[in-house]
N, C-alpha and C positions, 0 to 999 in steps of 0.2 A: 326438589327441583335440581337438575341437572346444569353444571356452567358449563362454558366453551373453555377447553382445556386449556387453550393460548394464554389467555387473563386469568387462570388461577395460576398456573406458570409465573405469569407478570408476577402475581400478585408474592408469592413466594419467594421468589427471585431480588421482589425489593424490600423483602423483611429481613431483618437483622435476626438470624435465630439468635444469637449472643446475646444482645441486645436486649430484645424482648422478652426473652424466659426469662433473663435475668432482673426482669421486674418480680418475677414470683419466686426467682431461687438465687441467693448468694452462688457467683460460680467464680470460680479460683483458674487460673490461666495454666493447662500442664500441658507443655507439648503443644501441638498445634491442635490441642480439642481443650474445651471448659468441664470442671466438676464439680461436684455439688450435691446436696443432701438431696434423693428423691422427693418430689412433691404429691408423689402420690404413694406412698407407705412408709411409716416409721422407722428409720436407721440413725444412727451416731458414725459408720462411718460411711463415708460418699461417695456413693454408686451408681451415679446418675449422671450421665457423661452427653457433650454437647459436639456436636460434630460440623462448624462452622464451612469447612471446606466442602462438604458434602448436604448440608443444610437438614438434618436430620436429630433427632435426641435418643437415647435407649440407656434405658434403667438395668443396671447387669442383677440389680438384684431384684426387682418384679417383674423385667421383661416387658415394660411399658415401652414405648417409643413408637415413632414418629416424625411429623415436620410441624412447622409451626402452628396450620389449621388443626391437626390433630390435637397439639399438648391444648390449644386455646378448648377445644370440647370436650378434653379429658378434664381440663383443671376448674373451669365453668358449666359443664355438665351440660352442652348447648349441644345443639342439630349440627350436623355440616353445614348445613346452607347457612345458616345462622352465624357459624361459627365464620367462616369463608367470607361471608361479609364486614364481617366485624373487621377483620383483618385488610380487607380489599380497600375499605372507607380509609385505615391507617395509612396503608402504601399509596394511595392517591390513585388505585387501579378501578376502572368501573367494568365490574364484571357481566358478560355478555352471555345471554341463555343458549345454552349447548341445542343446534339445529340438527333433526334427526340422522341426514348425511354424514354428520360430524361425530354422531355417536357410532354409524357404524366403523366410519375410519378409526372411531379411538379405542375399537376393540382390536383392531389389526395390528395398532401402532403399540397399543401393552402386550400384545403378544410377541411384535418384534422386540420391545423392550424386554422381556423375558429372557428371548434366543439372544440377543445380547450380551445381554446379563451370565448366561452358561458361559457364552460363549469366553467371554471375558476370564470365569472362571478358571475354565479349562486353559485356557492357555497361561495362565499363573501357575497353575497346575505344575504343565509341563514343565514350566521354566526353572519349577527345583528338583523336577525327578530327573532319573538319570539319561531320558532320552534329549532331553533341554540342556546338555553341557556347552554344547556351540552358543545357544543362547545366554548363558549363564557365562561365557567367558566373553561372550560379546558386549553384556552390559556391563561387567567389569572393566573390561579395554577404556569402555567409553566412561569412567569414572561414576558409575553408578553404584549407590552405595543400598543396603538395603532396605534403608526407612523411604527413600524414596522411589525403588522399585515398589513398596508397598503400598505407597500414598496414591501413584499413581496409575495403578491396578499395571504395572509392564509384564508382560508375558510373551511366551516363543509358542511359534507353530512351527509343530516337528517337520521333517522332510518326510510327510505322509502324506499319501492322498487321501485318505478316509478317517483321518484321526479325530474327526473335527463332527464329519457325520454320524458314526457311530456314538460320538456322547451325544449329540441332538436327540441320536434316534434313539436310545436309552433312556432318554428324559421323555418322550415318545411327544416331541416338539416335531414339527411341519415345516418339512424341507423343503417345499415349496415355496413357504414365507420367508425361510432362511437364505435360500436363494435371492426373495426381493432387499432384504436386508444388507447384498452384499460376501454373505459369507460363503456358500457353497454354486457348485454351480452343474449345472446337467450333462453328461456324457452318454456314450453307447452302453456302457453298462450300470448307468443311476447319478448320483452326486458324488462329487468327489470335490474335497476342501481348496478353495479357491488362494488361501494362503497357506504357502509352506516355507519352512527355514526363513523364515523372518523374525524378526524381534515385534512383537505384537505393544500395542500403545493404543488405550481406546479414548475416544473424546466424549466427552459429557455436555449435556444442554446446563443451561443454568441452576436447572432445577436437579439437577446429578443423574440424568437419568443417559445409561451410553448410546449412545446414537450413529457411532463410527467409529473403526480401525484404522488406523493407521502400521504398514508392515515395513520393514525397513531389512533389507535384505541381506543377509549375514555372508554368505558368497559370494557366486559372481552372479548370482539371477540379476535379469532385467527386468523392469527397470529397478533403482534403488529402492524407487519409495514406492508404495502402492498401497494409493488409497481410496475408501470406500465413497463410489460414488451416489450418484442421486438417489435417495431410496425414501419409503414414505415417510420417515422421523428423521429424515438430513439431506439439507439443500445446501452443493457446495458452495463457498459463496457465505455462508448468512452465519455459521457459527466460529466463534473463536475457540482457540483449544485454550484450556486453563483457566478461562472466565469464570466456572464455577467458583475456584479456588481465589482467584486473583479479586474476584467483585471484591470481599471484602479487602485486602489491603489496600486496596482503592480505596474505599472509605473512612481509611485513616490519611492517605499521603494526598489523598485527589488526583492521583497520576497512576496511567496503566502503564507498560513498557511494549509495542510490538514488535515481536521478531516474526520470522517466516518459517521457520519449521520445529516441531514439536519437541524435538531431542535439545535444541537451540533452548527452549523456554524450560525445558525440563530441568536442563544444568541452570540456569538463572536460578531457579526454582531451590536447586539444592545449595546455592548456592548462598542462599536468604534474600534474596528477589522475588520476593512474593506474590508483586504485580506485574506480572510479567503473562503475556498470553502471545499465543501464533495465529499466524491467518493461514498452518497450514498447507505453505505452497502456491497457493493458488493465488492469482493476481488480487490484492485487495480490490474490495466492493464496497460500493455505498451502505450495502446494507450491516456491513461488517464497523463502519464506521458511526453509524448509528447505535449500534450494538453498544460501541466504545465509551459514547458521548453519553448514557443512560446511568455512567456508572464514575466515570470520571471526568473532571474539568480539564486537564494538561495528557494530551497521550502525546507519546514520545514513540519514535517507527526507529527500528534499530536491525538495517540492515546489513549482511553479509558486505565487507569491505574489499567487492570489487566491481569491475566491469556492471555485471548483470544483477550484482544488489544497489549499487549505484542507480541504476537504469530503474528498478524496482519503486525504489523510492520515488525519485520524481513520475513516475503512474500512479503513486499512491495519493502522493500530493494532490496530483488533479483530482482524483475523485475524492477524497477526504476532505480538504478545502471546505467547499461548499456546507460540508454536515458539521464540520468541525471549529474553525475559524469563523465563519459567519455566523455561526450561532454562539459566539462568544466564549468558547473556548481557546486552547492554545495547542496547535500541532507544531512539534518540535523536530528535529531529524538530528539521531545521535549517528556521528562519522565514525566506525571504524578503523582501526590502520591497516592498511592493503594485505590482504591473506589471513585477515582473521575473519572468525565466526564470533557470534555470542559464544558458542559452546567451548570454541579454543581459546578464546580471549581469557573467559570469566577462571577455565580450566588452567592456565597459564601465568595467570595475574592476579586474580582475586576478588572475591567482591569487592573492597574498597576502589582496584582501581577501573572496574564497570564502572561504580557509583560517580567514579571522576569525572568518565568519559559519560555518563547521563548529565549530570551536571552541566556541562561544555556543547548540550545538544541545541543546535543553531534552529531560529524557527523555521519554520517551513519554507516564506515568503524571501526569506533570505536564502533560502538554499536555492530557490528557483533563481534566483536575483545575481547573485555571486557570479555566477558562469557565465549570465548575458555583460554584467560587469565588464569580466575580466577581459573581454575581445578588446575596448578601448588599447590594452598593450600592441594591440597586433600589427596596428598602424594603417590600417584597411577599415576599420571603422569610427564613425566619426558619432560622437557623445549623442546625439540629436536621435539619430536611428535607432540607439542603445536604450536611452530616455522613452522613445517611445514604444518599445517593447515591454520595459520598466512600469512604465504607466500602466499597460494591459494588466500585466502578471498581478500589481498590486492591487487593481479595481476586481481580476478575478477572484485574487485568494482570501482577501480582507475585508471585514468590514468598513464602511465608509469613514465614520468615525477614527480608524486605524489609518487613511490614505497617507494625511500629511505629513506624517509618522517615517513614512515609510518615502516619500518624496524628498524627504531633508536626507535621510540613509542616500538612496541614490543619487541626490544632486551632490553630495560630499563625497562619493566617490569618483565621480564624474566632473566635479570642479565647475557647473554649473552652479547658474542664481535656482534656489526652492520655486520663486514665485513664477520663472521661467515654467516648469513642469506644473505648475497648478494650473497655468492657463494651455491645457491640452491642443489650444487653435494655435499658436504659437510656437509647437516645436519645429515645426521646418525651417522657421526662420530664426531658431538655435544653429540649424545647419549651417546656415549661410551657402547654400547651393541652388535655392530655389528664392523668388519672391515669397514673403509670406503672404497667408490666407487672406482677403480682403473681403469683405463683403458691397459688391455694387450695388447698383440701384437696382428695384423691384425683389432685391432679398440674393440676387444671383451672386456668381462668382466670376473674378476673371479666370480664365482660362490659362494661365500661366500658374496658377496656385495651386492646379490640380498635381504639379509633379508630387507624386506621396510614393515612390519604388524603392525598394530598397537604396541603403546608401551607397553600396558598391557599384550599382545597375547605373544612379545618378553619375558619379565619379568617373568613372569608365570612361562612360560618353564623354563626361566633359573635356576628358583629354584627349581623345579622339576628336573631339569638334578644335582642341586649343592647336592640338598637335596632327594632322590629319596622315603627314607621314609614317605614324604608326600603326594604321587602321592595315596597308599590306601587312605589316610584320606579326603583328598577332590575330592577322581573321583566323587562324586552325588554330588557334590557341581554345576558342570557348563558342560554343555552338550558342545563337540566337534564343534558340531554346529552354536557356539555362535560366535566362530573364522572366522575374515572375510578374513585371509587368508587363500586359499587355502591347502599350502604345510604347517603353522600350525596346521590347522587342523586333519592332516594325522599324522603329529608327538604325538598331544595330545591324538588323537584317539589308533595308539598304545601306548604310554604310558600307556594309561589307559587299553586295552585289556592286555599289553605282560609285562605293564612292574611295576605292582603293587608290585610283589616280589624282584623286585634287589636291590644289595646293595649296590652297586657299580655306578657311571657314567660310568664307562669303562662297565660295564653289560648295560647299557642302550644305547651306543653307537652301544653294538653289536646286537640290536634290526634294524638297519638301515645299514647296511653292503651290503646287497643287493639296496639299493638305495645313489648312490653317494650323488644325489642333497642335499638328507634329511640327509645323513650322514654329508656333509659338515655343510650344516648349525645347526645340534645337536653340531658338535664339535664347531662351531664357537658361539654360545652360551653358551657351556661351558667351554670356553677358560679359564686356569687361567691366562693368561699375561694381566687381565684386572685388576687383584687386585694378590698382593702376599701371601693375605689372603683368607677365605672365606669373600661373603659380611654378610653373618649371621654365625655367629660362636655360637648362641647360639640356637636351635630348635624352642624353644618359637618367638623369633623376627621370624623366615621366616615364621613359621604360620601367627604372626600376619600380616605379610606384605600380605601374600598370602590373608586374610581374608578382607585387603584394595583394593587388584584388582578383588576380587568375588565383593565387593561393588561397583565398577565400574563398572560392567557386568554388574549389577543390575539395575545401573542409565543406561547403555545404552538401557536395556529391556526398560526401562522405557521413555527412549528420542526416541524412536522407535515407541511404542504405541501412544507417545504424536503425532508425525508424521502422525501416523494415523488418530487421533482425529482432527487432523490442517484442516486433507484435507476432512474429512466427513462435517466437520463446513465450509469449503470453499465449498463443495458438495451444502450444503445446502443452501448459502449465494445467491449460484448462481443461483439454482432455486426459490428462495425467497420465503423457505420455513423460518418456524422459527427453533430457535436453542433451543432442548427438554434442561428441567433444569438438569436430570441426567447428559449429556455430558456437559454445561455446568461446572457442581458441578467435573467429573473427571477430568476434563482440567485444574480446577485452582488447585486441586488436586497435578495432577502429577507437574505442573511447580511452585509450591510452594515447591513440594521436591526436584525438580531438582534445583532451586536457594538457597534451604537450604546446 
């Protein structure tokens, strides 16, 4: 009987080869593989070697080997099927009968696996012969030493256009398929090799089988990186690079590490950061975070420390969240110091002091949380607004159980009561700008309790209504527009057409006589039972204040565009174009003012 290749995947993936054999063979720990007396013929010394990183066994002296379904039918004398289940019952996988559709794709998909696999070859190949010097002095540059150019199969594609086709066509493999795979591509005169003068890195499924190149360009080719996309054994998006390797260190520490590019994990990697895998480039995905969660309790996202790895992280947040933190795990986010990488950090410092700075990584919830925090300084934002952004981030990223947790953190940096923020009806009238929420008779509301607009939109007004002589001096200061609530914006919008001349708040009130809603809420903004005084008594102070929430529009213009710039850069990540240096150079730009 034939299984669906997915769930014996599964099923192999969540077997411990170490582990397991080592019920049937004493294994001794050499290097990063196990040895041990063959189990299957007679020796004294030990030739029977365990290949955890790659999930395979091989006997140098009978030439037996395998993965874990295989040694289990070598060493019990059992069927495949037989044997496949025994193992799938173990891992907790229930294996699902291979549908004939599935069997034709998994003949296409071992045959990509194959052209792969050459392909892979050959470009190791080159990388020590003499046409591979560029690449050979490139992986040196970048401190690569040769146990781990070997671990992780690194190889160069020459500056040739057919160097690649002609070993195919020798192996008398289908360039046609090699084409769906990613690696060659069709011209006026045949195929011709889709990567050249790159430094070659191939990615592996769980199971070690290579699935994808990644080319990293040794010159000035564009773009830098250039990597293989959607093809029938790789959906970008859905595999981590170094998972194969990393699962197990995972199963000792409970913790992965992610970076974003493969060179990045690879120096961790040499670096004795075992758990350590990339997303790759590509904006993290749920399904990648799924991926993460099957293998470890605590992942830790350790991004590039600037602008656009800053920016990276909190995208990842959002989507991780949900797969990661609400299923009872711990996503952490390690900071960087500005202008390092994983690779120059670890390259420049050391393992110990990566391991410092994993150590010191802030959760996730707190990294969203800190920056909505720190506006409180600006003087433009008032705790209440901040609290209630606060409450969202924490009811989105967290489990329930974790809220109140997480309510004492922000009402302690906020200098608010906890029990304030647990009762969510209640934070407007933290403000003190609006009546709080009441509930009338038949379940309604008054209408005065609806004000919920940002805090700056509330404030504005209210000096405008307190102080009416400054509504001439700054209407071309902030377009109506900018207001995300509706019904202030109707208010500021007449202010500014009807009500440049009054002198009075009673004269501005009577701008809104014909609209209860907006009449209510003008009066309830310029209520005096909020102070027995004016809050500015002096002209000069409500300018200046009015001139602290124009600078707050300003940062929002500004966190708005960056939003745009996030998702052009995700735009581009996705098609695996490169990212021009202009956007670059705006990006670190606007989020160097916005953290100023």
């Amino acid at each position: 009987m034939a299984f669906d290749r997915s769930s014996l995947r599964e099923v192999l993936a969540r077997t411990d080869l170490v582990a397991f054999i080592g019920q049937y063979v004493p294994l001794k720990k050499r290097g990063n593989d196990f040895v041990g007396l063959c189990p299957f013929h007679g020796e004294k010394t030990p030739s029977f070697h365990v290949h955890p990183d790659r999930g395979f066994y091989k006997c140098f002296g009978c030439g037996k080997g395998g993965d874990a379904i295989s040694f289990l039918m070598e060493r019990e004398n059992l069927p495949f099927p037989e044997a496949a289940r025994m193992l799938a019952v173990r891992a907790g996988v229930e294996l699902e009968p291979e549908r004939p559709e599935q069997a034709r794709a998994r003949s296409e998909k071992e045959r990509i696996y194959e052209i792969n696999s050459v392909a892979a070859a050959y470009f190791a190949r080159m990388l020590k012969a003499p046409e591979g010097k560029r690449g050979s002095e490139y992986a040196r540059g970048r401190g690569l030493d040769d146990a781990t150019i070997e671990r992780f199969a690194i190889g160069y594609a020459p500056d040739r256009w057919d160097g690649l086709v002609e070993e195919l066509t020798s192996r008398g493999l289908d360039l046609p398929l090699a084409e769906r795979a990613g690696l060659v591509r069709p011209g006026q005169r045949g195929y011709y090799d889709f990567y050249r003068d790159r430094l070659m890195v191939p990615t592996r499924n769980t199971t070690g089988e290579i699935v994808a190149f990644g080319g990293r360009s040794i010159g000035d080719g564009e773009p830098k990186y250039l990597n293989t996309s959607t093809t029938p054994v790789y959906t970008k998006g859905q595999v981590l690079f170094a998972l194969e390797i990393a699962r197990r260190a995972a199963k000792e520490s409970g913790t992965l590490v992610v970076v974003e590019g493969y060179l990045d994990c690879i120096a961790l990697h040499q670096a004795g950061i075992a758990n350590a895998v990339a997303s790759l480039g590509t904006a993290f995905t749920a399904e990648q975070a799924d991926e993460l969660r099957k293998y470890a309790d605590r992942i830790i996202l350790c991004y590039d420390g600037d602008a656009a790895g800053n920016a990276a992280a909190l995208r990842a947040i959002d989507i991780a969240a949900t797969k990661i933190e609400r299923a009872g795990a711990s996503l952490r986010i390690c900071v960087l110091p500005p202008g390092e990488d994983p690779d120059s950090f670890v390259r420049a410092h050391g393992r110990a002091a990566f391991e410092g700075l994993l150590a010191e990584a802030v959760p996730a919830v707190q990294f969203k949380l800190d920056p909505r925090i720190a506006r409180l300084a600006t003087g433009f934002e008032n705790p209440a607004a901040i609290a209630r952004e606060a409450e969202e981030i924490v009811r989105r990223l967290v489990p329930r159980e974790e809220w109140d947790r997480w309510r004492t953190y922000v009402a302690m940096r906020l200098g608010l009561a906890v029990d304030d923020l647990r009762a969510a009806a209640r934070v407007d009238a933290i403000a003190g700008f609006a009546r709080p929420v009441e509930a009338g008779l038949g379940g309604t509301r008054r209408a005065g309790a609806r004000i919920g607009a940002p805090s700056s939109e509330r404030e504005l007004l209210a000096i405008f209504i307190e102080r009416p002589e400054l509504i001439a001096l700054f209407a071309d200061a902030i377009a109506p527009n900018e207001f995300r609530d509706e019904r202030y914006r109707r208010i500021l919008l007449t202010l500014f057409e009807r009500g440049r001349d009054a002198e009075s708040s009673g004269e501005l009130f009577s701008l809104f006589i014909e609209d209860a809603e907006l009449l209510e809420i003008v009066a309830a903004l310029g209520q005096a039972d909020r102070s027995p005084t004016p809050r500015y008594p002096g002209i000069e102070d409500a300018k200046a204040h009015v001139r602290r929430i124009l600078t707050h529009f300003e940062r929002e213009r500004e966190r708005r565009r960056l939003d745009e710039l996030n998702r052009e850069v995700d735009s581009l990540l996705e098609a695996g174009d490169p990212i021009p240096d202009l956007l670059r150079q705006e990006l670190a730009a606007l989020t160097k003012r916005l953290q100023a």
